[in-house]
C-alpha positions as CSV (number, residue, x, y, z in Angstrom):
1,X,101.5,-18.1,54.9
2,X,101.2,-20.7,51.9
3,X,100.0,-23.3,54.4
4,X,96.8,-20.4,55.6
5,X,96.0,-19.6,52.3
6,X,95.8,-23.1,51.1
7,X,93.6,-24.1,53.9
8,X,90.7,-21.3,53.7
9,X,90.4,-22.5,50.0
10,X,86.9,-24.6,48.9
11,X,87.7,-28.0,48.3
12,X,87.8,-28.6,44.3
13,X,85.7,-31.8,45.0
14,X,82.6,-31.6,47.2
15,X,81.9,-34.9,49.5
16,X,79.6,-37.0,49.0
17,X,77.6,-35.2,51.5
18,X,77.7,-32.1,50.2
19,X,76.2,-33.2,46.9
20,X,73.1,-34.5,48.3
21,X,72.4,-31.6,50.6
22,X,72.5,-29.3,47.6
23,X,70.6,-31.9,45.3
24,X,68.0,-32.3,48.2
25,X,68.0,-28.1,47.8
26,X,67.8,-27.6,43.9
27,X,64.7,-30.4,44.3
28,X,63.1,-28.6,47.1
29,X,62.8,-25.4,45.3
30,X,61.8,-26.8,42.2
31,X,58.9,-28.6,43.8
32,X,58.2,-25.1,45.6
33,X,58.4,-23.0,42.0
34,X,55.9,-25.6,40.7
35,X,53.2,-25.6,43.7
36,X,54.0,-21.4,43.1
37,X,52.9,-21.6,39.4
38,X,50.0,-23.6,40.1
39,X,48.8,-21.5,42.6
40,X,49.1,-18.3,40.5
41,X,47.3,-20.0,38.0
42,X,44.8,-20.7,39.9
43,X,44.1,-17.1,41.3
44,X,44.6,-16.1,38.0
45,X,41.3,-18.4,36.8
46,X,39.4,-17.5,39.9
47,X,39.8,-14.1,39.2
48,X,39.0,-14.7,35.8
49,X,35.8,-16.3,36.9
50,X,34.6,-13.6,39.3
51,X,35.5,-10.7,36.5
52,X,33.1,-12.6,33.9
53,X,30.1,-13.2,37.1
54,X,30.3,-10.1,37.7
55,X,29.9,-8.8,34.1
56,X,26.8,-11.8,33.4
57,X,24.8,-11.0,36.6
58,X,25.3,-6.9,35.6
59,X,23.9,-8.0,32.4
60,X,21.7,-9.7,33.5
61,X,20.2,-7.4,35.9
62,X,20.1,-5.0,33.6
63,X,18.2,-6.5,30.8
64,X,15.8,-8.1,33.2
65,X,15.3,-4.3,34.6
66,X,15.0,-3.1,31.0
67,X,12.7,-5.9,29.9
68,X,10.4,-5.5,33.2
69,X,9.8,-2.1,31.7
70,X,9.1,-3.2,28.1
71,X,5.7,-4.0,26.9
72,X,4.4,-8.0,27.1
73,X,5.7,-10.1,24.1
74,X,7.6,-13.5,23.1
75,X,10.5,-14.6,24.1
76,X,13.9,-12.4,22.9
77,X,16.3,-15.0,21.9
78,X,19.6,-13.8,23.2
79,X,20.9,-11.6,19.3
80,X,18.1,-12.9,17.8
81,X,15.0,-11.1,19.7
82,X,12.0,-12.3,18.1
83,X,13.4,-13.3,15.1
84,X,12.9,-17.3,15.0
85,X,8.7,-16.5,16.1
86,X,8.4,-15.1,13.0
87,X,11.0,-17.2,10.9
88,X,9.5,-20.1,11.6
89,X,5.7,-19.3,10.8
90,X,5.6,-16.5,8.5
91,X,9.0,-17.0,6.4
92,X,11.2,-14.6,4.8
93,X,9.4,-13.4,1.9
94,X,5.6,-14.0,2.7
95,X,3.8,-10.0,3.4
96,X,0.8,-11.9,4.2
97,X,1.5,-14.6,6.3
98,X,3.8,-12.1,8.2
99,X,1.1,-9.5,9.0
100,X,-0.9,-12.4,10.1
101,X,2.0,-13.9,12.5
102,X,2.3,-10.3,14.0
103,X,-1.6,-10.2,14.6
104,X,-1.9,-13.4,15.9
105,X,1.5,-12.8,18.5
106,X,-0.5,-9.8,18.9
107,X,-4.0,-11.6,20.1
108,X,-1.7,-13.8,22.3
109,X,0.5,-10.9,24.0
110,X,-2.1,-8.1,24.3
111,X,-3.1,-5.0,22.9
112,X,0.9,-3.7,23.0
113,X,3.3,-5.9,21.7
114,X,6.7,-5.4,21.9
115,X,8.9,-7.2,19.4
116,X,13.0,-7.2,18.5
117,X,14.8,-8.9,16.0
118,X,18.9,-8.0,15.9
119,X,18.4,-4.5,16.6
120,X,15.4,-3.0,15.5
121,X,12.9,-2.8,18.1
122,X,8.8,-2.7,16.9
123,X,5.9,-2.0,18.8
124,X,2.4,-3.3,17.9
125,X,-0.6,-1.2,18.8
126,X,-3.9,-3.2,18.5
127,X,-5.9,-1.1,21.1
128,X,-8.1,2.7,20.4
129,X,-7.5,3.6,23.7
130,X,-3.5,2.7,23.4
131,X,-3.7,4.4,19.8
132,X,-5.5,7.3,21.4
133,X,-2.0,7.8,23.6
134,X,0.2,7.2,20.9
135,X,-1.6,9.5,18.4
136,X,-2.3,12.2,20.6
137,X,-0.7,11.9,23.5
138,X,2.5,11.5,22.5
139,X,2.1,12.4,18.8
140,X,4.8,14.7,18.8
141,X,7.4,11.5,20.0
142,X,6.3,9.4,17.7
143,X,5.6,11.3,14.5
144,X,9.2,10.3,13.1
145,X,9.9,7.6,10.6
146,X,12.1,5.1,10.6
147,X,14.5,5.0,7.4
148,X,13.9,1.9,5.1
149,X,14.0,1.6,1.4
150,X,10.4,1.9,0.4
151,X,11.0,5.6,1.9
152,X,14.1,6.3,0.0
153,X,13.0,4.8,-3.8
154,X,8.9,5.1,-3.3
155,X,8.8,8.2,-0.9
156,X,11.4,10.0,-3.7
157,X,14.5,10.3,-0.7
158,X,11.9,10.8,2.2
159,X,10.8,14.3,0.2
160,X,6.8,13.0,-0.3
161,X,4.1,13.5,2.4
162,X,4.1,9.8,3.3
163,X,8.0,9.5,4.8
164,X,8.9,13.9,4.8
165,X,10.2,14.7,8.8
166,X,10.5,18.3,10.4
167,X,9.6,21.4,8.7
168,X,9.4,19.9,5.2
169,X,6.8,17.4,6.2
170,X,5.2,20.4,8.0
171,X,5.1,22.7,5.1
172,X,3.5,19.6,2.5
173,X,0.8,19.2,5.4
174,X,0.1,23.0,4.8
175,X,-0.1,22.6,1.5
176,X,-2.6,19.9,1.4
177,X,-5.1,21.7,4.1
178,X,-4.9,24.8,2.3
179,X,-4.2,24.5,-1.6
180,X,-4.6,20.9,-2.5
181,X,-7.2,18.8,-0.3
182,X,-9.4,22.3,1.1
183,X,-13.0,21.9,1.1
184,X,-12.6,24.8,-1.7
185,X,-10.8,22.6,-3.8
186,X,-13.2,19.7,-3.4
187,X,-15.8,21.9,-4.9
188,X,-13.8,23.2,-7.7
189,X,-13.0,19.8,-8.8
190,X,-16.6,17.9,-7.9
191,X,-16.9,18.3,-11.5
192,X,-14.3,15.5,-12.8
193,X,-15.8,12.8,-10.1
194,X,-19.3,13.3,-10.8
195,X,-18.5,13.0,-14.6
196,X,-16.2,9.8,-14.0
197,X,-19.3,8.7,-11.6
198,X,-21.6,9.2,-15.0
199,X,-19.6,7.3,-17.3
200,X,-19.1,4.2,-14.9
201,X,-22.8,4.2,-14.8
202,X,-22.9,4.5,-18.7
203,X,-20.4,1.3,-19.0
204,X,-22.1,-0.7,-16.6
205,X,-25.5,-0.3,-18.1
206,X,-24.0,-0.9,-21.6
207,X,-22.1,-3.8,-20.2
208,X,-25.6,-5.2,-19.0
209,X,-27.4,-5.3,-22.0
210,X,-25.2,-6.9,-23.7
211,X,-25.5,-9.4,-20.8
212,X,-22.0,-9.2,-19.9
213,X,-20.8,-9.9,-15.9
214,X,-19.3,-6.6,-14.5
215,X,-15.5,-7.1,-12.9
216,X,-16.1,-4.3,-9.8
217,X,-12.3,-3.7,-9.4
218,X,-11.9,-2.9,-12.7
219,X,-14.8,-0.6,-12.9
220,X,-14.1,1.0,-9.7
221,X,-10.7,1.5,-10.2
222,X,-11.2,3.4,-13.3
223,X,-13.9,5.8,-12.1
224,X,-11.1,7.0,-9.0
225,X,-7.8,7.0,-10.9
226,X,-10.0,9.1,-13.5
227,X,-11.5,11.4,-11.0
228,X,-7.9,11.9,-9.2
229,X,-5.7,12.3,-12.2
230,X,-8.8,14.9,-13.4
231,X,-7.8,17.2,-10.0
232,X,-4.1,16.2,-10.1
233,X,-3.4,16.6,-13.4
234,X,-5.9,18.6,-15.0
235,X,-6.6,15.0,-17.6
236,X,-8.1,12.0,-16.4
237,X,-6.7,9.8,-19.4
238,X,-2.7,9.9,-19.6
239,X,-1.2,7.9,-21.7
240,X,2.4,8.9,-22.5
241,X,4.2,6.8,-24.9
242,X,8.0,8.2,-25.5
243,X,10.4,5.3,-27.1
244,X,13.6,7.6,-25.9
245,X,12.5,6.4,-22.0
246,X,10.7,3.4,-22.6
247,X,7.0,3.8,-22.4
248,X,6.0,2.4,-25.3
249,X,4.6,-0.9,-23.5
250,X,3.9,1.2,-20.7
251,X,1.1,3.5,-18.9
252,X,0.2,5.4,-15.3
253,X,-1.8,2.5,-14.4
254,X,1.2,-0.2,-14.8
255,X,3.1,2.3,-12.7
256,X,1.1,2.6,-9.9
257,X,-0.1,-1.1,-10.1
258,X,3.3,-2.2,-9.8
259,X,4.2,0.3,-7.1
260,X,1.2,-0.4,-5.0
261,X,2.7,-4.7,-5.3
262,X,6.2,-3.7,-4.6
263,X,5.5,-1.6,-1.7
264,X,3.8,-4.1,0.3
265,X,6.3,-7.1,-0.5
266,X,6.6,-6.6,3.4
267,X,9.1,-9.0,4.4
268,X,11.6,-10.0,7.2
269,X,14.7,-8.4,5.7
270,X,12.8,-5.1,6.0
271,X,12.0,-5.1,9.9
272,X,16.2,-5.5,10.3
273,X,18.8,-3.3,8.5
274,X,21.2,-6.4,9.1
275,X,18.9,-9.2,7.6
276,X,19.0,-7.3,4.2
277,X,20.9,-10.4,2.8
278,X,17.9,-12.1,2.6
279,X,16.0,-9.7,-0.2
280,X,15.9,-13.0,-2.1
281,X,13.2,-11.2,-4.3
282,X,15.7,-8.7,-5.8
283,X,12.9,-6.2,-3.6
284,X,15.3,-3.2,-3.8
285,X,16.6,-3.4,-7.4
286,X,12.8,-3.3,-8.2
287,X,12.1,-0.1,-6.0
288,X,15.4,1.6,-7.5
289,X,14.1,0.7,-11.0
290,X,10.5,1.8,-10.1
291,X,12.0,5.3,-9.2
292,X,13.4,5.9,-11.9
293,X,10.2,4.9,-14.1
294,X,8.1,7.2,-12.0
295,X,10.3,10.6,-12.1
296,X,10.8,10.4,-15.4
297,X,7.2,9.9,-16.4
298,X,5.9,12.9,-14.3
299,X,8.8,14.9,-15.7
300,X,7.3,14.9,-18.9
301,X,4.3,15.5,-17.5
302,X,5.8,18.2,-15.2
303,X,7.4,20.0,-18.5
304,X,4.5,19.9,-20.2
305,X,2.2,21.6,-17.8
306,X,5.2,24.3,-16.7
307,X,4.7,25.5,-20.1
308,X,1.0,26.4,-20.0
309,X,0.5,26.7,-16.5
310,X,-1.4,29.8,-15.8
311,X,-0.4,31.2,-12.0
312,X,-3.4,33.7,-11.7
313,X,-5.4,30.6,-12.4
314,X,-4.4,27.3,-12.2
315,X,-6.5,24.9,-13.7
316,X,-5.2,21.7,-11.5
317,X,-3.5,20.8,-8.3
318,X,-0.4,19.9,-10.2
319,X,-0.5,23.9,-11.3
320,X,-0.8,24.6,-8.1
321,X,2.6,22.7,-7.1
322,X,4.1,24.5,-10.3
323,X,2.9,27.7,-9.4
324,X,4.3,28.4,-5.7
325,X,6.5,31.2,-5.1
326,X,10.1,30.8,-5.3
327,X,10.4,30.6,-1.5
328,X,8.0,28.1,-1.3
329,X,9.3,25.9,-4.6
330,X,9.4,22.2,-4.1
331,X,11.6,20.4,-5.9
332,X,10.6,18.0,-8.8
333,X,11.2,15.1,-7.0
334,X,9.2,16.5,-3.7
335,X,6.4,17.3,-6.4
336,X,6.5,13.8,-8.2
337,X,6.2,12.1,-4.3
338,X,3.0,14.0,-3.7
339,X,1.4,12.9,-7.0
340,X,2.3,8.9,-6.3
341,X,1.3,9.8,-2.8
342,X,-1.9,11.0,-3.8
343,X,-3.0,8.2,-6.7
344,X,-1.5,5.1,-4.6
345,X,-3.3,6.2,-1.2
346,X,-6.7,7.2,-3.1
347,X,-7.0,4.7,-6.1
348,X,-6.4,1.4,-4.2
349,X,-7.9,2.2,-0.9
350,X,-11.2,3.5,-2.4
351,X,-11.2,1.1,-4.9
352,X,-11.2,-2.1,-2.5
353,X,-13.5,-0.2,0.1
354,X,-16.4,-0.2,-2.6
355,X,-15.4,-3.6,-3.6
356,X,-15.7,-4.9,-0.1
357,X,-19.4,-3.1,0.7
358,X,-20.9,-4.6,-2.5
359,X,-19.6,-8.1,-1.3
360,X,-21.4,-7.5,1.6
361,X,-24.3,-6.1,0.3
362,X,-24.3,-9.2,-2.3
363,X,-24.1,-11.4,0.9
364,X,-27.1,-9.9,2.5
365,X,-29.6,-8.7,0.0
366,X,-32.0,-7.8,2.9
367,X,-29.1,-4.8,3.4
368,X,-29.1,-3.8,-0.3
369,X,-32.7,-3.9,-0.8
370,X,-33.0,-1.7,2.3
371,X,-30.4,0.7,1.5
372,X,-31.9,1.4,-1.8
373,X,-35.8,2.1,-0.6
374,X,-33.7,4.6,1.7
375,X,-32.8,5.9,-1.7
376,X,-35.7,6.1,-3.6
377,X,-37.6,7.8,-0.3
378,X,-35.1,10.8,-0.3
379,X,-33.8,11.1,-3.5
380,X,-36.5,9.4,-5.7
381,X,-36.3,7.0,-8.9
382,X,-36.2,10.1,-11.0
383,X,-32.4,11.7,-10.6
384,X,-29.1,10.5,-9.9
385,X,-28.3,11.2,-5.7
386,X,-26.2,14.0,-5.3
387,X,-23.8,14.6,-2.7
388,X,-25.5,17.1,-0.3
389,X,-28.1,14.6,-0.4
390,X,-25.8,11.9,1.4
391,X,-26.1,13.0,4.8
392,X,-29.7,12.3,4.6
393,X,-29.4,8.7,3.4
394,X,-28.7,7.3,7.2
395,X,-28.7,3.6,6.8
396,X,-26.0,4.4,3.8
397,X,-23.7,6.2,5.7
398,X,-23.8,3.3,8.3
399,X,-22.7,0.5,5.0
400,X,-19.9,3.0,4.9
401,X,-18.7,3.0,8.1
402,X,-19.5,-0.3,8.5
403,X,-17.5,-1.3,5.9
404,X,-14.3,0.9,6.6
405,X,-14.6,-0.8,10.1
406,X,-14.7,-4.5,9.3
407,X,-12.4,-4.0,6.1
408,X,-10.1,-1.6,6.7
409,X,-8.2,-1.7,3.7
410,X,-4.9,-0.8,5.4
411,X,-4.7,-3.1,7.7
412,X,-1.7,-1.8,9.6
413,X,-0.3,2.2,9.5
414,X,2.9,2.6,8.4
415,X,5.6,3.0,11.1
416,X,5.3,5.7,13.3
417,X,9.1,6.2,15.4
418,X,10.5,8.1,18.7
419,X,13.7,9.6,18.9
420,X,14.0,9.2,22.9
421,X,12.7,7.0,25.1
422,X,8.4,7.4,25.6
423,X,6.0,6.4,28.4
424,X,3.0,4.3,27.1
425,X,1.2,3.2,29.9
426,X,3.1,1.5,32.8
427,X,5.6,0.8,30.2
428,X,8.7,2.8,28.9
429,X,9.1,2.7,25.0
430,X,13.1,2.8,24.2
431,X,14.5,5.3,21.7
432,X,14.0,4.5,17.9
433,X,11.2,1.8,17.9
434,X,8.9,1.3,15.4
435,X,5.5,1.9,16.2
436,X,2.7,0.1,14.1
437,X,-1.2,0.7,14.6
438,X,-3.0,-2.6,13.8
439,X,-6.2,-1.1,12.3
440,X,-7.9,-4.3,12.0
441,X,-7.5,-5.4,15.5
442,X,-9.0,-2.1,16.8
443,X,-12.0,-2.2,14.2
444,X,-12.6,-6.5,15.3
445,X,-12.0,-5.6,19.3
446,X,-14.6,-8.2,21.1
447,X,-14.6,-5.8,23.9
448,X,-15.5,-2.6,21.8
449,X,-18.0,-4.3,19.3
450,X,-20.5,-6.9,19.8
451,X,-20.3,-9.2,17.1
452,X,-17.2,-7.8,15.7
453,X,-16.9,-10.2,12.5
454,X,-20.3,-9.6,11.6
455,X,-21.5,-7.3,9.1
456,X,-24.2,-5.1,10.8
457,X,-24.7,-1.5,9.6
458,X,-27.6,-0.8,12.1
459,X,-24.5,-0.4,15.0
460,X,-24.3,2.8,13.3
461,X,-27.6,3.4,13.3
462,X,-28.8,2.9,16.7
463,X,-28.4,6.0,18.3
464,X,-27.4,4.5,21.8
465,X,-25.1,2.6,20.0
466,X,-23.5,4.9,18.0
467,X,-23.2,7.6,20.7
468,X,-20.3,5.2,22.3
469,X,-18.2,5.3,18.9
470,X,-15.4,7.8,19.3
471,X,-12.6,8.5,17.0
472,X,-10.3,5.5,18.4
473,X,-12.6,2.9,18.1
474,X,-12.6,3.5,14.3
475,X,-9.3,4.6,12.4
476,X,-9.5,4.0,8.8
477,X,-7.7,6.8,8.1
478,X,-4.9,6.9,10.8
479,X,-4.8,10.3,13.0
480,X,-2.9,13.2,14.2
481,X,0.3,14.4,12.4
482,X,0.8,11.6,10.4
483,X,-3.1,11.1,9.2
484,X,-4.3,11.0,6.1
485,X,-4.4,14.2,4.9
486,X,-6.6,13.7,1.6
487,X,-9.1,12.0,4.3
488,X,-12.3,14.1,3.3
489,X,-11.4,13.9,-0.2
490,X,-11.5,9.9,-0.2
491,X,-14.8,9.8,1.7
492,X,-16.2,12.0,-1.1
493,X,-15.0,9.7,-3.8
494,X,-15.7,6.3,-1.3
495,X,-19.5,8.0,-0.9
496,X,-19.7,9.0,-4.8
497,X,-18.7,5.7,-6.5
498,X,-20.7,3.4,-4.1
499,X,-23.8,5.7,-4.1
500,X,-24.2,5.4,-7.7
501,X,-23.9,1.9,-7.7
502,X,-26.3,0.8,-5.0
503,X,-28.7,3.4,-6.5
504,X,-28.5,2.5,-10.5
505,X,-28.3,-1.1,-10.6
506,X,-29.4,-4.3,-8.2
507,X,-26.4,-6.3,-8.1
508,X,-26.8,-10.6,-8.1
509,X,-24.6,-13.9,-7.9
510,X,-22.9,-15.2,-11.7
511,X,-23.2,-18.2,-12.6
512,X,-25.8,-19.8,-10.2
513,X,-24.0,-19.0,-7.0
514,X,-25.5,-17.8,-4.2
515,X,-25.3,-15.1,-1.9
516,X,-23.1,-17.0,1.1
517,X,-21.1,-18.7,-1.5
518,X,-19.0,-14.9,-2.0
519,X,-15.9,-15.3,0.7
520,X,-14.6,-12.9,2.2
521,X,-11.3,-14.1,2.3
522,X,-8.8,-10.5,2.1
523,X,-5.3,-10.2,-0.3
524,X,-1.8,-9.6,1.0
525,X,-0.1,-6.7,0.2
526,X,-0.1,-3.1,1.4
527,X,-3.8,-2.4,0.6
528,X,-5.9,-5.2,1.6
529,X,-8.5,-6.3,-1.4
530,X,-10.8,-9.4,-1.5
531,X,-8.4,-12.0,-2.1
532,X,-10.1,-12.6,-5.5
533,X,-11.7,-9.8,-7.6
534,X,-15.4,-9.7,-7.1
535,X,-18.0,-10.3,-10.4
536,X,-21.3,-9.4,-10.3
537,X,-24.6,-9.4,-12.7
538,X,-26.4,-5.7,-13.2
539,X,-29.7,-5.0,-13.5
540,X,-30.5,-1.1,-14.4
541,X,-32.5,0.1,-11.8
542,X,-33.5,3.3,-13.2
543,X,-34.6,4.9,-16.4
544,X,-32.5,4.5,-19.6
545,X,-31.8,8.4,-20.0
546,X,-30.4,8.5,-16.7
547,X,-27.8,6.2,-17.7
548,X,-26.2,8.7,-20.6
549,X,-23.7,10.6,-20.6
């Protein structure tokens, strides 16, 4: 039994054989594990590769069916959008260079424009008949706007009429077509703008014989911000000086002058909540600052008037903002947005609109001599024209609208913004774009006006002519929900100011220049001036005692 059991045992030593069978084994799977691992690496790459295909060409088929239903416009870098277009021209801190870039993409692209740096999307209107779809079409979609800093610090935290949404923006419309800016207002208050109108004469003729030049911003400028602050604020010379807040160096006009130059600081860090880094300008710090300076000058003016306002009679509109019912009280910051709202859109704008018709008149004397024999037929040399008497002065009216077509002085409307996506066209606007009405293009369109650079009154005139005008071929005052609603106010002051100019004095070159040698070359900013102030030599027109006051 010893012997059986010792033979089915494994030998303690294998032969020599044995060794390189099981060698030849061990090598063979090893070379087999390896080829294995290869392999699954392999599928593991290929797979790899087909999972990220298939993601790019989903992408890709996406966004090319998402851009094929987007407006014309450059190239959208892939993150970047339109970004380096404007970067590279227009900079990060030029407003004027970048309003021209967009117009000129604009000229190159077509009438709508569709731009989109990181992730804000803009659409750029430069049509009437587009506008027309956008502003009444779809008004409702796009009467939003879009949140940005000059809304938060200027608009007074989006309370004022400029940047107010839903049924507070609803309500301060009300309130301007019914209490502020009504036709029965204008009456009541024609007083203060036909005084201011009287002593702007009185200065300019006193100015002229002592043979001094007349600067026609400065003297414009004063006769509107005295005429508004005389409705607003029941004063048209405020001059609050309080060492406690730090007015002593400081006045209303400083204000608004320096609210008017930040707010159109336009640059690229505004278009882009993410580019905000490159404020190099400090732009935000000086709107914070400005906000500050602004409520608390009104508040004193605010505490003042609550004192002696009278509610049976209020004697200006900021009584009438005072005086509301309790149910209908805005808050003082709502009430300080409308006043800023109303001196910044009516000062400047007016301002630079009678600026620009005398440069033009200047340029073309035949114009000014003509305009004023239309004068002297229907109002005579004997009286100052008064305002019922404008519609019958024709050829003036046509100056006006000529002027407010050629230079608008807001050149593009502020952002208009839908909250879903909106057909324009054959094309589909996404959800939250920003919508911007260029003004100037639809006032220059080659295919709406002949001549569209040139400075022709008589297209108003013609009665052929003018019978193909409509609405959208002329916005200077926007339209729709988000119009201007002190519209019919600013004509009256627009009509007032220039009316007594043309009429009182015949307006010449300084210094031995000549009529062609006044540019027209126009300022950056948010309200478009001539790029230099204009300067001009008077010559009373009338007699002396017309001139007093």
């Amino acid at each position: 039994m010893a012997q059986g059991m010792g033979s089915g045992r494994v030998p303690k030593v294998l032969t020599e054989e044995a060794r390189a069978w099981m060698t030849a084994q061990v090598e063979s799977y090893q070379k087999w594990d390896l080829n294995a691992a290869g392999v699954g690496r392999a599928l593991y790459l290929l797979a790899g590769f087909v999972f990220v295909s298939v993601v790019i060409f989903e992408q890709y088929s996406k966004r090319k069916e998402r851009l094929s239903k987007l407006p014309p416009g450059p190239f959208q870098w892939p993150f970047l959008g339109s970004l380096p277009h404007l970067l590279l021209t227009a900079g990060v801190r030029s407003s004027s260079r970048l309003r021209e870039k967009v117009s000129a993409l604009a000229t190159k692209h077509g009438p709508i424009m569709f731009l989109q740096i990181a992730d804000t999307k803009i659409l750029v209107i430069s049509s009437g008949v587009l506008a027309k779809e956008v502003l009444v079409g779809h008004d409702a979609e796009f009467y939003f706007r879009p949140r940005c800093s000059v809304g938060k610090y200027l608009g007074f935290n989006f309370t004022d009429i400029a940047f107010a949404e839903g049924r507070h923006h609803w309500y301060l419309r009300k309130l301007c077509d019914t209490r502020l800016f009504s036709p029965e207002c204008f009456v009541s208050n024609l007083h203060f703008q036909k005084k201011e109108a009287k002593k702007m004469l009185h200065s300019i003729w006193e100015a002229s014989q002592r043979g001094e030049d007349i600067s026609i911003r400065e003297t414009v400028t004063t006769f509107v911000r005295n005429s508004l602050c005389g409705m607003l604020l029941g004063t048209a010379h405020l001059d609050i000086e309080n060492i406690s807040i730090k007015f002593s160096e400081e006045t209303l006009n400083m204000l608004l002058d320096e609210t008017i130059s930040v707010a159109g600081e336009v640059t690229l860090s505004d278009l882009a909540p993410g580019l905000k880094w490159l404020d190099l300008c400090g732009r935000e710090e000086k709107m914070k600052d400005l906000n500050l300076r602004l409520k608390a000058y009104f508040q004193e003016i605010l505490d003042d008037r609550s004192h002696r306002v009278n509610k049976d009679e209020p004697e200006s509109l900021v009584d009438v903002l005072l005086s509301l019912d309790d149910d209908d009280k805005l808050s003082n910051e709502a009430v300080v947005g409308i006043l800023v709202d109303t001196l910044i859109g009516g000062v400047y704008p007016i301002s630079a609109t009678i600026e620009w018709a005398l440069t033009e008149l200047v340029r073309h004397p035949a114009l000014l001599e003509q305009v004023q024999m239309e004068m002297i037929d229907v109002v005579g040399p004997y009286k100052i024209v008064d305002e019922s008497e404008f519609p019958q002065i024709s050829f003036f009216q046509a100056i006006v609208k000529e002027t407010l077509r050629l230079h608008p002085t807001v050149p593009m409307s502020l952002p208009h913004m839908n909250k879903v996506a909106t057909p324009i066209g054959q094309y589909e606007i996404p959800a939250n774009t920003s919508v911007v009405i260029d003004y100037s293009a639809i006032g220059r369109d080659p295919e709406i006006w002949n001549k569209p650079l040139h400075f022709d009154p008589r297209r108003f005139t013609d009665t052929d002519a003018a019978s193909q005008i409509d609405t959208f071929k002329l916005l200077p005052f926007g339209y729709g929900r988000r119009g201007c609603p002190g519209a019919n106010l600013g004509v009256i002051l627009l009509q007032l100011g220039l009316a007594y100019l043309v009429q009182g004095f015949d307006w010449a070159p300084i210094g031995g220049q000549l009529p062609h040698d006044y540019d027209v070359k126009e300022s950056s900013g948010l309200v478009c001036f001539r790029s230099t102030p204009l300067t001009l030599r008077a010559t009373p027109r009338l007699s002396s005692t017309l001139y007093e006051i």
